[in-house]
VOMARSE-780996 format. One record per atom (N, C-alpha, C, O): residue in three letters; y, z, x; atom name. Coordinates in steps of 0.1 Angstrom, whole numbers. Example, Ala and Ser with C-alpha at 12.3 -4.5 7.8 and 13.67 -1.06 7.14 Angstrom:
<sese code="ALA" yy="-57" zz="78" xx="132" site="N"/>
<sese code="ALA" yy="-45" zz="78" xx="123" site="CA"/>
<sese code="ALA" yy="-33" zz="78" xx="132" site="C"/>
<sese code="ALA" yy="-33" zz="85" xx="142" site="O"/>
<sese code="SER" yy="-22" zz="71" xx="128" site="N"/>
<sese code="SER" yy="-11" zz="71" xx="137" site="CA"/>
<sese code="SER" yy="0" zz="79" xx="129" site="C"/>
<sese code="SER" yy="11" zz="80" xx="134" site="O"/>
END
This chain:
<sese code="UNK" yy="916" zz="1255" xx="-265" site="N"/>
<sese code="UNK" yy="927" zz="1261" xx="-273" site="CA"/>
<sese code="UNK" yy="936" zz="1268" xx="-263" site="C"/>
<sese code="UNK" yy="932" zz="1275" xx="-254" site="O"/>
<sese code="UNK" yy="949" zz="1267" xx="-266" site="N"/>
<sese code="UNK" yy="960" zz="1273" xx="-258" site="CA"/>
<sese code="UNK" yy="960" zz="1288" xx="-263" site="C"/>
<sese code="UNK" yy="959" zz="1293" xx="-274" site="O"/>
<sese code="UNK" yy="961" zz="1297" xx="-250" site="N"/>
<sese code="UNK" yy="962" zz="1309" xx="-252" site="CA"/>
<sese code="UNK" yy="978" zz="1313" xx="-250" site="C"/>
<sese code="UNK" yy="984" zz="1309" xx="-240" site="O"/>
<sese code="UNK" yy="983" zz="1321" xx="-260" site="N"/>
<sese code="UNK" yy="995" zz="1329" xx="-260" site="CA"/>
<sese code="UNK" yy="998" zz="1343" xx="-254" site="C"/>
<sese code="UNK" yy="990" zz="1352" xx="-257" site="O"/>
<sese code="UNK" yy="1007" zz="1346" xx="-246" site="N"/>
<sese code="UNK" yy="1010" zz="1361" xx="-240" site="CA"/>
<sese code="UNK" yy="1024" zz="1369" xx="-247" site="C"/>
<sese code="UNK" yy="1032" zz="1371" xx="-238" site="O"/>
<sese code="UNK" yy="1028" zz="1374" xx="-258" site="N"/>
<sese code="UNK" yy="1042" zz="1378" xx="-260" site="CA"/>
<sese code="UNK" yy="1042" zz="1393" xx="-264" site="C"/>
<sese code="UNK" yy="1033" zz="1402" xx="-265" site="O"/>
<sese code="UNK" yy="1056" zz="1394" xx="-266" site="N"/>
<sese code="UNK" yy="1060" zz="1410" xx="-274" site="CA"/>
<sese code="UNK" yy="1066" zz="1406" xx="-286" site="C"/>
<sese code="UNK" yy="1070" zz="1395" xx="-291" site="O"/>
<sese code="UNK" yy="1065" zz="1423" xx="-289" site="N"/>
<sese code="UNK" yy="1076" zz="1415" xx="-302" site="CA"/>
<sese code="UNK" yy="1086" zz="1435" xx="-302" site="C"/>
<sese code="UNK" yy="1083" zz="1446" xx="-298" site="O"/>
<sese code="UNK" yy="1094" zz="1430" xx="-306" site="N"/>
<sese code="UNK" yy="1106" zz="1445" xx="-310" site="CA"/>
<sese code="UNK" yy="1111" zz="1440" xx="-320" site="C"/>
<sese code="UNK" yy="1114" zz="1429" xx="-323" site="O"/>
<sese code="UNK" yy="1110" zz="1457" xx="-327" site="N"/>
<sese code="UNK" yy="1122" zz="1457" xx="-337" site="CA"/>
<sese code="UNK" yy="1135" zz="1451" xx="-336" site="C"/>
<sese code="UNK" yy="1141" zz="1452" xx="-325" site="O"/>
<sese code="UNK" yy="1143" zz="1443" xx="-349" site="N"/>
<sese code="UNK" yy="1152" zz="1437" xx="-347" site="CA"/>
<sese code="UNK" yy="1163" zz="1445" xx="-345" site="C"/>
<sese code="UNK" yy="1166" zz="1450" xx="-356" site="O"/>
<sese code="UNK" yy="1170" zz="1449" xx="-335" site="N"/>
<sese code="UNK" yy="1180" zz="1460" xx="-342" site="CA"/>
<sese code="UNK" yy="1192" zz="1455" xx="-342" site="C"/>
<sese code="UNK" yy="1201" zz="1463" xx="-341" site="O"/>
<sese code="UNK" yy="1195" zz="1439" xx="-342" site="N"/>
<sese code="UNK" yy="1205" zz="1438" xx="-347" site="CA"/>
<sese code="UNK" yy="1205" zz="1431" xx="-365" site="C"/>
<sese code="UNK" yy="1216" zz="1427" xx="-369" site="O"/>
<sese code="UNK" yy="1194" zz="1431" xx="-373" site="N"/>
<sese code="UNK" yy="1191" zz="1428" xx="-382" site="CA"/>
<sese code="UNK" yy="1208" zz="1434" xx="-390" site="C"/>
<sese code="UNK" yy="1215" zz="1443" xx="-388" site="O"/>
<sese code="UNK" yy="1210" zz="1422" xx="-403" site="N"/>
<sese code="UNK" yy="1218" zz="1423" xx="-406" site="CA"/>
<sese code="UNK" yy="1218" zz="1420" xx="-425" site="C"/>
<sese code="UNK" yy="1225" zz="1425" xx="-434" site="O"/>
<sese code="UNK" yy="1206" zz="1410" xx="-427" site="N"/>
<sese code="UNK" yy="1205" zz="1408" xx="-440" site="CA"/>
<sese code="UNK" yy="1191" zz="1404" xx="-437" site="C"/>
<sese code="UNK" yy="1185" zz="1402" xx="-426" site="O"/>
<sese code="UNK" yy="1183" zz="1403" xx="-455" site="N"/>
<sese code="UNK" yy="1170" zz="1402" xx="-454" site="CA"/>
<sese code="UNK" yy="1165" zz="1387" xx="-451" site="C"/>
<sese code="UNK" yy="1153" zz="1383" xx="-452" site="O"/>
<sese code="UNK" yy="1174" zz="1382" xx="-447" site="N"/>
<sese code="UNK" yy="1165" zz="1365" xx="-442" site="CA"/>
<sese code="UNK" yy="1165" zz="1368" xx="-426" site="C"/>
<sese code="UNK" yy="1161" zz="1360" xx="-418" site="O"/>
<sese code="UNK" yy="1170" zz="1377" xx="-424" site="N"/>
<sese code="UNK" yy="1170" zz="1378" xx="-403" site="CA"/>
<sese code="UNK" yy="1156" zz="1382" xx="-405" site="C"/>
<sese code="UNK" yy="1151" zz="1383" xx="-417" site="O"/>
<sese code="UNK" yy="1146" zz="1384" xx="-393" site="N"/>
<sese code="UNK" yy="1131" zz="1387" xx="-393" site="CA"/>
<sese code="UNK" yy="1134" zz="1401" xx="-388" site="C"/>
<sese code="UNK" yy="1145" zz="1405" xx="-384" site="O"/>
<sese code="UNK" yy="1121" zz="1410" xx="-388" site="N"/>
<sese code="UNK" yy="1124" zz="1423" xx="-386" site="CA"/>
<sese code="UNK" yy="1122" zz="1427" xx="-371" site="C"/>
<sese code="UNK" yy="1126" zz="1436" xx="-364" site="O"/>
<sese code="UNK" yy="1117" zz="1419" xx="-371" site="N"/>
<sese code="UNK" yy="1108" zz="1417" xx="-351" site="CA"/>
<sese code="UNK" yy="1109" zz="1402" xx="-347" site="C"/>
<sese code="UNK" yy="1107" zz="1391" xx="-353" site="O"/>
<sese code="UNK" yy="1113" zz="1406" xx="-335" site="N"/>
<sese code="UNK" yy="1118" zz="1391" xx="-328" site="CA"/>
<sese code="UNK" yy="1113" zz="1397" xx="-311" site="C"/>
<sese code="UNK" yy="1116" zz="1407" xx="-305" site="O"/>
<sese code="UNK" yy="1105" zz="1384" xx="-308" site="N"/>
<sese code="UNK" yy="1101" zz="1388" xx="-292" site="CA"/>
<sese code="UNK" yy="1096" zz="1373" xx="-289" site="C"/>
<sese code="UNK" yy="1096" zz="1363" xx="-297" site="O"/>
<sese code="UNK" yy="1091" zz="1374" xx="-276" site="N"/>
<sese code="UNK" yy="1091" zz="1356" xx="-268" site="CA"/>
<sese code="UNK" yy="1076" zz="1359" xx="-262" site="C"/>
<sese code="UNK" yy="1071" zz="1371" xx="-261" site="O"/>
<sese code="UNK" yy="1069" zz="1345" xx="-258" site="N"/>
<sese code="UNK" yy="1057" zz="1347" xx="-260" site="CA"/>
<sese code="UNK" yy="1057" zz="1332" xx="-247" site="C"/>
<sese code="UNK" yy="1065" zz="1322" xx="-244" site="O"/>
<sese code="UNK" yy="1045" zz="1337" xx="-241" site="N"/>
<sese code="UNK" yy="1043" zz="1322" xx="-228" site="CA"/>
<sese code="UNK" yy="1030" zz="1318" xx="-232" site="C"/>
<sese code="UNK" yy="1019" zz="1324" xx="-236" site="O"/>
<sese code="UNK" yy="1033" zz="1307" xx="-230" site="N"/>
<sese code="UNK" yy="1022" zz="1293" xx="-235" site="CA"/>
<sese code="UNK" yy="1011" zz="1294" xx="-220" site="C"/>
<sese code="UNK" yy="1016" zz="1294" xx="-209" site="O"/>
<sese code="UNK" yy="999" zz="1295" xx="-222" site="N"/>
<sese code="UNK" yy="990" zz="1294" xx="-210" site="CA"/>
<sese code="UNK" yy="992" zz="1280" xx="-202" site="C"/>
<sese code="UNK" yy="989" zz="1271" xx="-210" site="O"/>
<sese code="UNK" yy="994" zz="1275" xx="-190" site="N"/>
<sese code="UNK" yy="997" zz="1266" xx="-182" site="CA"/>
<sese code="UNK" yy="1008" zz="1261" xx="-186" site="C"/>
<sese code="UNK" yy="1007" zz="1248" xx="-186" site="O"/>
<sese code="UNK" yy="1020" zz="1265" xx="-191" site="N"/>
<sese code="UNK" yy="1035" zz="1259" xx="-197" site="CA"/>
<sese code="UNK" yy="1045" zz="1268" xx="-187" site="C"/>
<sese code="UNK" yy="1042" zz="1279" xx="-183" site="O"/>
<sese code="UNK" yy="1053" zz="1263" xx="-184" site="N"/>
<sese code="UNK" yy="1065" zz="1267" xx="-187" site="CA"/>
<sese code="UNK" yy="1075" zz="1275" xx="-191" site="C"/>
<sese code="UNK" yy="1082" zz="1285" xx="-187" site="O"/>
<sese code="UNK" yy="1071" zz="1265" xx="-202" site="N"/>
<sese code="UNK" yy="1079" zz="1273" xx="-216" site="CA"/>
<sese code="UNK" yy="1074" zz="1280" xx="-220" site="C"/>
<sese code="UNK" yy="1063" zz="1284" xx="-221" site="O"/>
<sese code="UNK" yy="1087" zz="1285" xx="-224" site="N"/>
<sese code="UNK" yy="1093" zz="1302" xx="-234" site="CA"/>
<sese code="UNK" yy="1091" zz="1298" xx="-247" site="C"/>
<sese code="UNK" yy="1099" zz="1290" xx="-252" site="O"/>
<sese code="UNK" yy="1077" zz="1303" xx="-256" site="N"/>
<sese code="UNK" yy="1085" zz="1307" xx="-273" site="CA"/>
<sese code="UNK" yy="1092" zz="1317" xx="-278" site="C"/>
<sese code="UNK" yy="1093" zz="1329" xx="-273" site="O"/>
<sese code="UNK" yy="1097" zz="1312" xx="-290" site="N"/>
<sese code="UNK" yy="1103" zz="1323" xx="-295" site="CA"/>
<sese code="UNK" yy="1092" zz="1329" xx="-313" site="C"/>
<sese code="UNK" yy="1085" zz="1323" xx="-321" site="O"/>
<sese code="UNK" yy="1095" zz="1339" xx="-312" site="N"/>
<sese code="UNK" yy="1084" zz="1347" xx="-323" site="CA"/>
<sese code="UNK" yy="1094" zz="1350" xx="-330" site="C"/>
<sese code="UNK" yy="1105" zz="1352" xx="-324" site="O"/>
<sese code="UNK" yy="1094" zz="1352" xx="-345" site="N"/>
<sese code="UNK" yy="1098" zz="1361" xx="-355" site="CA"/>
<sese code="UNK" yy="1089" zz="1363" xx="-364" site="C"/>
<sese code="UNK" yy="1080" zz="1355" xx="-368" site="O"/>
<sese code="UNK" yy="1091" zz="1378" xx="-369" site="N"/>
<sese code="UNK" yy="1083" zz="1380" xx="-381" site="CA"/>
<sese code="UNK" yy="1090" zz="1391" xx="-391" site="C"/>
<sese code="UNK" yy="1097" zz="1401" xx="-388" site="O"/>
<sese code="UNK" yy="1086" zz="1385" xx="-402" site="N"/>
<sese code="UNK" yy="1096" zz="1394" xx="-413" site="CA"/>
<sese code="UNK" yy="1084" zz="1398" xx="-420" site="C"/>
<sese code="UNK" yy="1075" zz="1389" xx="-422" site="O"/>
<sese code="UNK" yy="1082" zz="1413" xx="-426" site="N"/>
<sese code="UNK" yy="1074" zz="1428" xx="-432" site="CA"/>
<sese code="UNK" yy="1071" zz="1422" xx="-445" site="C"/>
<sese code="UNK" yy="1081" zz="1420" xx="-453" site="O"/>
<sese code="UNK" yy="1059" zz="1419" xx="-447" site="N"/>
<sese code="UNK" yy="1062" zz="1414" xx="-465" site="CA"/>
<sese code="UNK" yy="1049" zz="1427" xx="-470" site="C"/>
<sese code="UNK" yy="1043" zz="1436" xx="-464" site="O"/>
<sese code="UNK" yy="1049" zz="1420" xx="-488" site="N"/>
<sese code="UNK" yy="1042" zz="1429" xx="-494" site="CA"/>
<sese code="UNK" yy="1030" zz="1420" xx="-504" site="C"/>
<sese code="UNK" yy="1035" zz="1416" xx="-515" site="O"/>
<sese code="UNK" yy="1019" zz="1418" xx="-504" site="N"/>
<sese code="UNK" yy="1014" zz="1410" xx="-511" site="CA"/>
<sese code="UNK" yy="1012" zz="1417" xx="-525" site="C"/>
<sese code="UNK" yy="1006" zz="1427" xx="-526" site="O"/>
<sese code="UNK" yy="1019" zz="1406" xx="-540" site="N"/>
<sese code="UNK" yy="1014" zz="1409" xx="-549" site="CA"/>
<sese code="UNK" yy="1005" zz="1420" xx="-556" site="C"/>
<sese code="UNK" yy="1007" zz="1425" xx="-567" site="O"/>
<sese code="UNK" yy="994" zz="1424" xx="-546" site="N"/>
<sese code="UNK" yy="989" zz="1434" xx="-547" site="CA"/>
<sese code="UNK" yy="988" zz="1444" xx="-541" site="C"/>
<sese code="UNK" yy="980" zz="1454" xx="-540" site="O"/>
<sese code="UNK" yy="997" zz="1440" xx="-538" site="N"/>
<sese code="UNK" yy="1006" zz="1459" xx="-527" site="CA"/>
<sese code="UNK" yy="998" zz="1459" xx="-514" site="C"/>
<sese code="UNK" yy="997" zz="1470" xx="-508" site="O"/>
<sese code="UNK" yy="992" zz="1449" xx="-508" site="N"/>
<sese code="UNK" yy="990" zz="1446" xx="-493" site="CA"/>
<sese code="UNK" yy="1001" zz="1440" xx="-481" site="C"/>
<sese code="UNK" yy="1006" zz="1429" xx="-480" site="O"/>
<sese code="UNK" yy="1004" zz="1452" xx="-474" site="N"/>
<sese code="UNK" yy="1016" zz="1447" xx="-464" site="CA"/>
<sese code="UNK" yy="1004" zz="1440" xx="-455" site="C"/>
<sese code="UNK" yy="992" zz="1440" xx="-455" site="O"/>
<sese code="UNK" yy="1013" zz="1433" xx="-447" site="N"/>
<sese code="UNK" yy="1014" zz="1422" xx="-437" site="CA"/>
<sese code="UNK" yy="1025" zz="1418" xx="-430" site="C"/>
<sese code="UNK" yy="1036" zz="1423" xx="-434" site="O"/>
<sese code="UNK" yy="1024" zz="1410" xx="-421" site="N"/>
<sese code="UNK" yy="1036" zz="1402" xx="-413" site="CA"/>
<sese code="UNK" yy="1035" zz="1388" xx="-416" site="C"/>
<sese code="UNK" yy="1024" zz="1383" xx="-418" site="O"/>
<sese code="UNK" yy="1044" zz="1381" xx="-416" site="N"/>
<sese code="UNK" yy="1043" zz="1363" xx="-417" site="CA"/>
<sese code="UNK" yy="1052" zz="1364" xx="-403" site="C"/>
<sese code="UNK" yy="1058" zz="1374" xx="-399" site="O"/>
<sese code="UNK" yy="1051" zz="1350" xx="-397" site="N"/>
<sese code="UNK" yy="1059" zz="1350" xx="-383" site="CA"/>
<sese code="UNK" yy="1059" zz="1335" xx="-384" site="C"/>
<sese code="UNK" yy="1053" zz="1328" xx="-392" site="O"/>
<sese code="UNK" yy="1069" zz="1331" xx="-370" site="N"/>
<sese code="UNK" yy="1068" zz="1321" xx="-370" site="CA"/>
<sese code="UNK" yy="1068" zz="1323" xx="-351" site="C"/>
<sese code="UNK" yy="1070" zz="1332" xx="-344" site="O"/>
<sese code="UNK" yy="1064" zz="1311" xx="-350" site="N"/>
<sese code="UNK" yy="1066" zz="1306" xx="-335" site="CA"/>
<sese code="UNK" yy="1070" zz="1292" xx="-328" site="C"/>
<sese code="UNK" yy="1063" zz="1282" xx="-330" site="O"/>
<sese code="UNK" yy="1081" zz="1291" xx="-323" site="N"/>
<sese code="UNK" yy="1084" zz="1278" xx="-320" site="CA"/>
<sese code="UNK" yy="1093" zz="1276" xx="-308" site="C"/>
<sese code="UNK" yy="1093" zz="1288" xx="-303" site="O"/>
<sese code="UNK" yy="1101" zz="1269" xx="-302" site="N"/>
<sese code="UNK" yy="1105" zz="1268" xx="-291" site="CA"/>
<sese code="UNK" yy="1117" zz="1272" xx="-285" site="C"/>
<sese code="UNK" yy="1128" zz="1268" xx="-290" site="O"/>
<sese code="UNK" yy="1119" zz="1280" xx="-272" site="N"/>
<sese code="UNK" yy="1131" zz="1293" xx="-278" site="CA"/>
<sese code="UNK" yy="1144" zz="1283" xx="-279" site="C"/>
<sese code="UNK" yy="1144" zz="1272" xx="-273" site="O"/>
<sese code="UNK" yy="1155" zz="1288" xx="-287" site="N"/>
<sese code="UNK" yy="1164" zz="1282" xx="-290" site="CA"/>
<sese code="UNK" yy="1173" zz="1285" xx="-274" site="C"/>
<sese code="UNK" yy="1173" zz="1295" xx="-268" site="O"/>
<sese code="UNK" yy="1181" zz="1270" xx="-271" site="N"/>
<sese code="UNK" yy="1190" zz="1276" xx="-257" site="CA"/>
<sese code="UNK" yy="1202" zz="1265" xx="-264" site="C"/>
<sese code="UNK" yy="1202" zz="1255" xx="-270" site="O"/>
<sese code="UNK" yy="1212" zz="1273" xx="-258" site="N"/>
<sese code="UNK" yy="1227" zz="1263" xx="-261" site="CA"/>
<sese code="UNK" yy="1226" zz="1252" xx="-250" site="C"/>
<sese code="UNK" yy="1218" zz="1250" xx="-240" site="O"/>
<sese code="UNK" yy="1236" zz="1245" xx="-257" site="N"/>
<sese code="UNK" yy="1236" zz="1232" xx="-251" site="CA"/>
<sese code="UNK" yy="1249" zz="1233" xx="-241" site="C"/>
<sese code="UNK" yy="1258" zz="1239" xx="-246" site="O"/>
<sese code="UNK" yy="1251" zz="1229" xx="-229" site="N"/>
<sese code="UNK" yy="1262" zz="1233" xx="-221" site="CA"/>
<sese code="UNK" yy="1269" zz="1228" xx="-229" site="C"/>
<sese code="UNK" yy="1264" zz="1224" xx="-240" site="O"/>
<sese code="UNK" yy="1284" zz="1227" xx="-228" site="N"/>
<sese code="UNK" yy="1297" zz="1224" xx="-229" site="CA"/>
<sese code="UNK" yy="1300" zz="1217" xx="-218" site="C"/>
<sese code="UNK" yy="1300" zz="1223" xx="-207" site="O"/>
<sese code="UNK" yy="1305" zz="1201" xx="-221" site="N"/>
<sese code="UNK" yy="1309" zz="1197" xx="-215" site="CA"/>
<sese code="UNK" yy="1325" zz="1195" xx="-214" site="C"/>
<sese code="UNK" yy="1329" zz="1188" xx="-204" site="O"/>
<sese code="UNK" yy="1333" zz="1199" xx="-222" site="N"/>
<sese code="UNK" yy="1345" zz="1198" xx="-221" site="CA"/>
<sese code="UNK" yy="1350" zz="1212" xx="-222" site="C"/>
<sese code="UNK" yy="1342" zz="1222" xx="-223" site="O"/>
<sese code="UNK" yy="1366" zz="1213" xx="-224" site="N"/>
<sese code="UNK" yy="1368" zz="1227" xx="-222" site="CA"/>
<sese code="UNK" yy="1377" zz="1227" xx="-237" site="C"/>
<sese code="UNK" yy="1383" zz="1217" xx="-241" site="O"/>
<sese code="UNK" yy="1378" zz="1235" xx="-244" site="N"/>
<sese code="UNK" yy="1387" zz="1231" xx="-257" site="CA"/>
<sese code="UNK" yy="1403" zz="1227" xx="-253" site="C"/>
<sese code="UNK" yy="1410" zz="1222" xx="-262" site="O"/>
<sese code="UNK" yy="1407" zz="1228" xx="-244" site="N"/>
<sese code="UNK" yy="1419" zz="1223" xx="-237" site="CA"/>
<sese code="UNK" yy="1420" zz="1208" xx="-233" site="C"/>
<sese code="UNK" yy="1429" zz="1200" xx="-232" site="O"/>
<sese code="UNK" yy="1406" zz="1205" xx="-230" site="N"/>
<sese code="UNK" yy="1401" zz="1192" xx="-230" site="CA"/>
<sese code="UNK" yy="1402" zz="1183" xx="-237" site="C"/>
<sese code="UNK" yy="1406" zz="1171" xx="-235" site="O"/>
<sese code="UNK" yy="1396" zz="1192" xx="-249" site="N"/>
<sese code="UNK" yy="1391" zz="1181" xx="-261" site="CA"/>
<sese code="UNK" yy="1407" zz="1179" xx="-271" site="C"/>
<sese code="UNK" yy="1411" zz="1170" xx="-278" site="O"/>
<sese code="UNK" yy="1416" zz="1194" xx="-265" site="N"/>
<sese code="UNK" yy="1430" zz="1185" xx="-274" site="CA"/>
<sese code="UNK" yy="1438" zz="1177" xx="-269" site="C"/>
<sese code="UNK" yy="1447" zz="1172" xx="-275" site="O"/>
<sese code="UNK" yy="1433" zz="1176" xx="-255" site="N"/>
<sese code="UNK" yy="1441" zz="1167" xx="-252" site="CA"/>
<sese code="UNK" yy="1436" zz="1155" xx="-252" site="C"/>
<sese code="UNK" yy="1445" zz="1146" xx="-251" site="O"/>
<sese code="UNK" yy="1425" zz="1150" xx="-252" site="N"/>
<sese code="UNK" yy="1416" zz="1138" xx="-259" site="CA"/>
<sese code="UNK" yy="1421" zz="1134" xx="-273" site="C"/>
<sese code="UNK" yy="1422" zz="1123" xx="-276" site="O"/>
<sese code="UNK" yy="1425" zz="1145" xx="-281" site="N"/>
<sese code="UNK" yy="1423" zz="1142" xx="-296" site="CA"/>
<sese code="UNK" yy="1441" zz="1135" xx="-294" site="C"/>
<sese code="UNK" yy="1445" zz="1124" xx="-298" site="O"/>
<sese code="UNK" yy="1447" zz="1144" xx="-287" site="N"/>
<sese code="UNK" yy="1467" zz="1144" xx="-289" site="CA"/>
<sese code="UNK" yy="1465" zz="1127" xx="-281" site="C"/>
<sese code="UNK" yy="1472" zz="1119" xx="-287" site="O"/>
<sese code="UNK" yy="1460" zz="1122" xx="-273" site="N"/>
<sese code="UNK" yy="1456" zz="1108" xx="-266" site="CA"/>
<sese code="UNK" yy="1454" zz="1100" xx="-275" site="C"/>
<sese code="UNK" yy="1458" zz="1089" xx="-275" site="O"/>
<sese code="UNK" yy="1442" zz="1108" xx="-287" site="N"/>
<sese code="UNK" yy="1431" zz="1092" xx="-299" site="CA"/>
<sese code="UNK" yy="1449" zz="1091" xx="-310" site="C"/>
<sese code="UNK" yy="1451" zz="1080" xx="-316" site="O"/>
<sese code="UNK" yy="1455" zz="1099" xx="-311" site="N"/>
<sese code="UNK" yy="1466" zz="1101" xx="-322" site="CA"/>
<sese code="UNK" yy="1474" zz="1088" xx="-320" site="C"/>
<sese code="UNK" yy="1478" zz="1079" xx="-328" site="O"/>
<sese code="UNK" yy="1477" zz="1089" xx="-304" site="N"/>
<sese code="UNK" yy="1491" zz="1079" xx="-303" site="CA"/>
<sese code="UNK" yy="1484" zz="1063" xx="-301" site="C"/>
<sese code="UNK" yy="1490" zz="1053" xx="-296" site="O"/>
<sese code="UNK" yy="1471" zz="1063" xx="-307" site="N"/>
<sese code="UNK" yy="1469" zz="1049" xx="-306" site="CA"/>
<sese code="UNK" yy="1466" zz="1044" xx="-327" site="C"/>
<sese code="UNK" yy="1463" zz="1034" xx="-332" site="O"/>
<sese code="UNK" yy="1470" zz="1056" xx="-333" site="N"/>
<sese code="UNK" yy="1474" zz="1054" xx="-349" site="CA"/>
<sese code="UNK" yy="1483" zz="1045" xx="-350" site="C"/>
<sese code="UNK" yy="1493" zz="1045" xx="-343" site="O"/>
<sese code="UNK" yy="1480" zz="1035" xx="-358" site="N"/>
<sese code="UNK" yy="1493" zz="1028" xx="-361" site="CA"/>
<sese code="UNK" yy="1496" zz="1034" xx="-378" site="C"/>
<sese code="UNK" yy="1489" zz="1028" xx="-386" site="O"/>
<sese code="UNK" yy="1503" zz="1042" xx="-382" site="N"/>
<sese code="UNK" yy="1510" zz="1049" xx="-394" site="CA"/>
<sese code="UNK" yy="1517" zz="1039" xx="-399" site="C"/>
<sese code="UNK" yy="1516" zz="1038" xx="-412" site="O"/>
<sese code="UNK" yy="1524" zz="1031" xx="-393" site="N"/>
<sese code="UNK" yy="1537" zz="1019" xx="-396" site="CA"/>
<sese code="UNK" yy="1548" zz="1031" xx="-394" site="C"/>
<sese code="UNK" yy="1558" zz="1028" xx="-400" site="O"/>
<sese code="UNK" yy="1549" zz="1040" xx="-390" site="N"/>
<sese code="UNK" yy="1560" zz="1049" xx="-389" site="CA"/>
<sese code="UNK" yy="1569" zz="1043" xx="-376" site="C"/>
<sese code="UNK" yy="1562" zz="1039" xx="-367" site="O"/>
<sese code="UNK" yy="1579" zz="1042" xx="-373" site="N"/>
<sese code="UNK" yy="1586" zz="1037" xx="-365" site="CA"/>
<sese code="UNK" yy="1591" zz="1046" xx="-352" site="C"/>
<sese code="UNK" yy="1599" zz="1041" xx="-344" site="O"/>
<sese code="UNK" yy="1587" zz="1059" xx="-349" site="N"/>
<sese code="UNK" yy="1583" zz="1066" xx="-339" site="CA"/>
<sese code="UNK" yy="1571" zz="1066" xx="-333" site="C"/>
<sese code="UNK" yy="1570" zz="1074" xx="-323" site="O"/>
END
């Protein structure tokens, strides 16, 4: 069984109730990789608190390979190969 190491902190930039209340990152034993934790405060039915959480793999952006200056002038490039029938 894989052993986990993480934290967790209050969310403080929490903003509505679907954000989790605690959010912290957690290392996989002989990995790597980074998870990511969330857990949102619940209340059971019968008035027993708990946490539900999730754990899965931390989210990272994807570079950018063009620059938005790039991409209009690609788009102003795909235009002039339109044929409209317009005679300009």
């Amino acid at each position: 069984m894989t052993k986990l190491k993480g934290s967790l902190f209050v969310n403080q930039g929490k903003t509505n109730d679907r954000q989790p209340d605690y959010t912290g990152v957690c290392d996989q034993e002989g990995s790597n990789e980074k998870l990511q934790i969330a857990a949102w405060k619940k209340e059971s039915a019968n008035g027993v608190r708990y946490l539900s959480f999730t754990i899965q793999p931390k989210y990272q952006k994807e570079k950018q390979t063009t620059t938005p200056m790039q991409k209009k002038a690609i788009d102003a490039f795909d235009m002039e190969k339109v044929d409209d029938g317009l005679p300009f």
